[in-house]
C-alpha positions in Angstrom: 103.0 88.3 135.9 101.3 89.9 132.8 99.4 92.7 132.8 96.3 90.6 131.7 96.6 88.5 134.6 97.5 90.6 137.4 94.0 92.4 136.7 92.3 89.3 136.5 93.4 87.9 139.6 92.0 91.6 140.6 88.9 91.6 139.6 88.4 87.5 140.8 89.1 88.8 144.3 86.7 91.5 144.2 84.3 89.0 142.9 85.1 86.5 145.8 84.4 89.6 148.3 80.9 90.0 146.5 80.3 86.2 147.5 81.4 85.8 150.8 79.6 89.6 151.9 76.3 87.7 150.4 77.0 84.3 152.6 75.2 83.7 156.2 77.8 84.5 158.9 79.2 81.4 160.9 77.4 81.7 163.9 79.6 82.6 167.1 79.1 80.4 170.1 75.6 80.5 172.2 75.6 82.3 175.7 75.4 78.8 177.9 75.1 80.8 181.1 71.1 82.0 179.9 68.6 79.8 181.1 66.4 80.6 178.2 66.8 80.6 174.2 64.9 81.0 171.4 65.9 79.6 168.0 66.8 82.2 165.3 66.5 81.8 161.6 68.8 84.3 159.5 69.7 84.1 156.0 69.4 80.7 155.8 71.0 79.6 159.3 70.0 79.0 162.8 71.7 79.9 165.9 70.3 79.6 169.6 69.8 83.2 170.6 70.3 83.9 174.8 66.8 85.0 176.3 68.4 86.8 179.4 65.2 88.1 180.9 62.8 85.2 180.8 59.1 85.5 181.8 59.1 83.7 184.7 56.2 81.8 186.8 55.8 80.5 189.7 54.5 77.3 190.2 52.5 78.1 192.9 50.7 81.3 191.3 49.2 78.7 188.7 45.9 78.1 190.6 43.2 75.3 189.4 45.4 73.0 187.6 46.9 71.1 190.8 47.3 67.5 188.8 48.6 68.7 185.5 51.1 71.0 187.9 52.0 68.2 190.1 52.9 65.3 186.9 54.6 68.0 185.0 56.9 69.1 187.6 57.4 65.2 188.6 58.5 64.5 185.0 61.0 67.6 184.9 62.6 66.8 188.5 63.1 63.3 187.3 65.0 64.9 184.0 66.8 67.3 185.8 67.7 65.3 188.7 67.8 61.8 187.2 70.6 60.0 186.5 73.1 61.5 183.5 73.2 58.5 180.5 69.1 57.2 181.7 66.7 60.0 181.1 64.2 58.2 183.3 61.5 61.5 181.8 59.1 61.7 179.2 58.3 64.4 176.2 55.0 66.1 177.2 52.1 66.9 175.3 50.1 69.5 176.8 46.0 70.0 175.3 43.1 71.7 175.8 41.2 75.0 176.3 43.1 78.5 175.7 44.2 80.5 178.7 44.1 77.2 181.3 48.1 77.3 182.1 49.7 75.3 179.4 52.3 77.6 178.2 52.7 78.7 182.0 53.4 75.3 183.6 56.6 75.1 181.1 57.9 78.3 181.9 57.1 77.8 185.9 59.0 74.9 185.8 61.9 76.7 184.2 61.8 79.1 186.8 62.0 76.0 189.7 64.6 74.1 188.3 66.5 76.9 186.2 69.3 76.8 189.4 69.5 73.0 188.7 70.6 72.8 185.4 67.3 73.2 183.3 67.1 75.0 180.3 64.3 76.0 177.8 64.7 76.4 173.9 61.8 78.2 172.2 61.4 77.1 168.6 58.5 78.2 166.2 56.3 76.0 164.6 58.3 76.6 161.2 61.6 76.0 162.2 61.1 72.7 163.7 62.9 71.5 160.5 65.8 72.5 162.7 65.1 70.1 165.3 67.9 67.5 164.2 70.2 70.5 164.0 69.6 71.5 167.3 69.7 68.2 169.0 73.5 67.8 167.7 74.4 71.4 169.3 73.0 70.7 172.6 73.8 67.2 172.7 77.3 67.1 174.2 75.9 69.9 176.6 76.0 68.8 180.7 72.7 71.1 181.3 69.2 69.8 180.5 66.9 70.9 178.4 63.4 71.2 177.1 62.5 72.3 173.5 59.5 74.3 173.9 56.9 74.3 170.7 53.9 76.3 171.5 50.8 76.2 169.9 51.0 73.2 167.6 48.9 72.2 164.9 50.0 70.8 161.8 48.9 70.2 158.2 50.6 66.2 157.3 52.7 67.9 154.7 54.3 70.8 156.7 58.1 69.8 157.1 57.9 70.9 160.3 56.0 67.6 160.9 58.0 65.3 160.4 60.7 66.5 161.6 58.9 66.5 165.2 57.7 63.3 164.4 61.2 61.4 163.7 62.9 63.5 166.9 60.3 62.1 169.2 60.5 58.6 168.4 61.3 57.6 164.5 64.6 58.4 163.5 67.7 55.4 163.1 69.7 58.1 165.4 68.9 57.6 169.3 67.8 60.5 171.1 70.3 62.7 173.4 69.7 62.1 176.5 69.4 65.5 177.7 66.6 67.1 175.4 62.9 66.7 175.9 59.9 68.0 174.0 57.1 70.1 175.5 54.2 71.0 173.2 51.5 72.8 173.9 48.5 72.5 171.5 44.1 73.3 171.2 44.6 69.9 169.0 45.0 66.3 170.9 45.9 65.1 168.0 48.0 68.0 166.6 46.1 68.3 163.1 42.3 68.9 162.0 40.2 66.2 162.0 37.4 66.0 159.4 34.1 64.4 159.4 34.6 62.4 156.2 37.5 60.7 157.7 35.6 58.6 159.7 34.3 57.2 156.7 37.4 55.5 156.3 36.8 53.4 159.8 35.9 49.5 159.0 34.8 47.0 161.0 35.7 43.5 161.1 33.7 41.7 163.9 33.2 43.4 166.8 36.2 45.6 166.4 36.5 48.8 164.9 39.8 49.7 162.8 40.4 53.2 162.6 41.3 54.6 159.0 44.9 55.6 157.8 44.3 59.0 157.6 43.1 58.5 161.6 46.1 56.7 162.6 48.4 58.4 160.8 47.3 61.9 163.0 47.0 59.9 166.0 50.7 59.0 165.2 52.2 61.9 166.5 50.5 62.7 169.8 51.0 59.1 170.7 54.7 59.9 170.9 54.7 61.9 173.1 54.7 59.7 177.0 53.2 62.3 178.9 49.8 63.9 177.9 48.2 66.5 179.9 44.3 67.4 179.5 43.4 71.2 180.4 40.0 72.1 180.5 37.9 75.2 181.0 37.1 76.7 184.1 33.8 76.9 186.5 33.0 79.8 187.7 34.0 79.0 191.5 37.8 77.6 190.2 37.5 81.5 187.8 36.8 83.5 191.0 39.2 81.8 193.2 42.2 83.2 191.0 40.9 86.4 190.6 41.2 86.2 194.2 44.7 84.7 194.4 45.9 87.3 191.8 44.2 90.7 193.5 46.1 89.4 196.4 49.2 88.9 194.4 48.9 93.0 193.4 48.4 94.3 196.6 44.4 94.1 197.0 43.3 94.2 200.6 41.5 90.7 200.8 38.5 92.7 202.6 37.9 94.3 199.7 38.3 91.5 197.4 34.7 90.1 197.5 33.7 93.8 195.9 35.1 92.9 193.0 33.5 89.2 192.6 30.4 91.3 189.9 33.4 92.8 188.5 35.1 89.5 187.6 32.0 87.7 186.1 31.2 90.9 184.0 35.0 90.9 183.1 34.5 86.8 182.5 31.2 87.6 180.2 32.8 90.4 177.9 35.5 88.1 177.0 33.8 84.5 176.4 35.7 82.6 179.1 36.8 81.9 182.2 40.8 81.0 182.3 43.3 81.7 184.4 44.6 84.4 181.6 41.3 86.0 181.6 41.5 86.5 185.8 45.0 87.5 185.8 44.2 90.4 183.5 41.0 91.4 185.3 43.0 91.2 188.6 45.8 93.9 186.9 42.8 96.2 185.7 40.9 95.9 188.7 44.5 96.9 191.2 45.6 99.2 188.7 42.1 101.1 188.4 42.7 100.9 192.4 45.7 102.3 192.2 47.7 99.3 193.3 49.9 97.1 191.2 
């Protein structure tokens, strides 16, 4: 070997170490004994990264939402428990006012059927491009489980979109058998809707035909085979859980009606009455009390 080439091969190798140190690490196998992941993005690859301290719910702490709670967790005991190769379940579409429970009901039903085989997978809004990706990695998988978007809303050109859009319903491939979709979203329809767009509506006869534009939003949501409606709270459904969480941090029940003034004010200062807003008041009000 000649000189020339000896420190050619040299310097090709150090060049090849440049390349490979700048590459995106193969990602090592996910943790499978979490119940909860969230979906990673790093230098251009994704990886299912273990959540090993989940915030977990109880069902029954979710107060004023008794049908949404009861046909969510009917849909997830017949995924969990239904028979492997028929997934006798539908993806869920969860709507409405902020602060009602949506988010919550997923993650209480992770914490009920966590021991059975459920899982959760987190993924942002702008990784659902992944979604095919992550399908194939936790298609082979004996456990359930449910990829959780929260807080959708879309433009028509995000990728993210379409992506969602083909996974749900629309692609040639069929879907796995052991993955559903749980959105939450302020949206029913997942995207703004704009006044001029009903200028696009026609009618011929007695029927009215929704434009493109219309159906092409209404598209999406119709995917999904489960749609739950949350709406705001009265004030009686507000000051029950306050009640239910200053029991839950140790307030003395008799002193519990002292705090009804408290609750309103607390409901007034922050424009709403949700089941976030009263479990917050209820951990000021214990904490100011010294419990909790």
């Amino acid at each position: 070997m000649t000189n020339e080439l000896a420190a050619f091969l040299v310097r090709a190798e150090a060049l090849l170490a440049r390349v490979e140190a700048m590459l995106p690490a193969t990602p090592g196998a996910p943790d499978w004994s979490a119940h909860a992941y969230r979906w990673r993005k790093r230098n251009g690859g994704g990886r299912l990264e273990a959540v090993h301290h989940p915030h977990r719910i109880r069902l029954a702490d979710l107060q004023g939402i008794a049908e949404q709670k009861t046909k969510i967790e009917r849909n997830t005991r017949q995924f969990v428990e239904g028979p492997k190769g028929a997934n006798a379940a539908n993806n869920v579409l969860l709507t409405g006012a902020r602060g009602t429970g949506k988010s919550s009901l997923i993650k209480g039903v992770l914490a009920k059927y966590g021991a059975k085989g459920l899982r959760l997978i987190e993924v942002d809004k702008g990784d659902l491009v992944d979604l095919p990706d992550i399908v194939d990695l936790i298609a082979t998988r004996p456990e359930r489980f449910i990829v959780f978007c929260d807080d959708l809303s879309f433009e028509a050109s995000e990728p993210g979109y379409k992506a969602l859009k083909s996974i749900l319903d629309g692609s040639i491939a069929g879907t796995a058998e052991n993955v559903l979709i749980y959105a939450t979203s302020n949206r029913r329809h997942l995207m703004p809707e704009y006044m001029a767009e009903n200028l696009e509506t026609s009618r011929v006869g007695d029927e009215i035909h929704p434009g493109e534009t219309v159906e092409e939003k209404i598209s999406l949501s119709e995917r999904f085979g489960l749609w739950l409606s949350f709406y705001p709270f009265d004030q009686d459904h507000y000051l029950a859980i306050c009640a239910h969480w200053l029991k839950h941090f140790g307030v003395d029940e008799k002193a519990a009606p002292a705090a009804r003034q408290e609750a309103l004010q607390w409901s007034l200062e922050r424009g709403s009455r949700s089941g976030r807003v009263a479990w917050q008041f209820a951990r000021d009000y214990a904490g100011r009390a010294g419990r909790g």
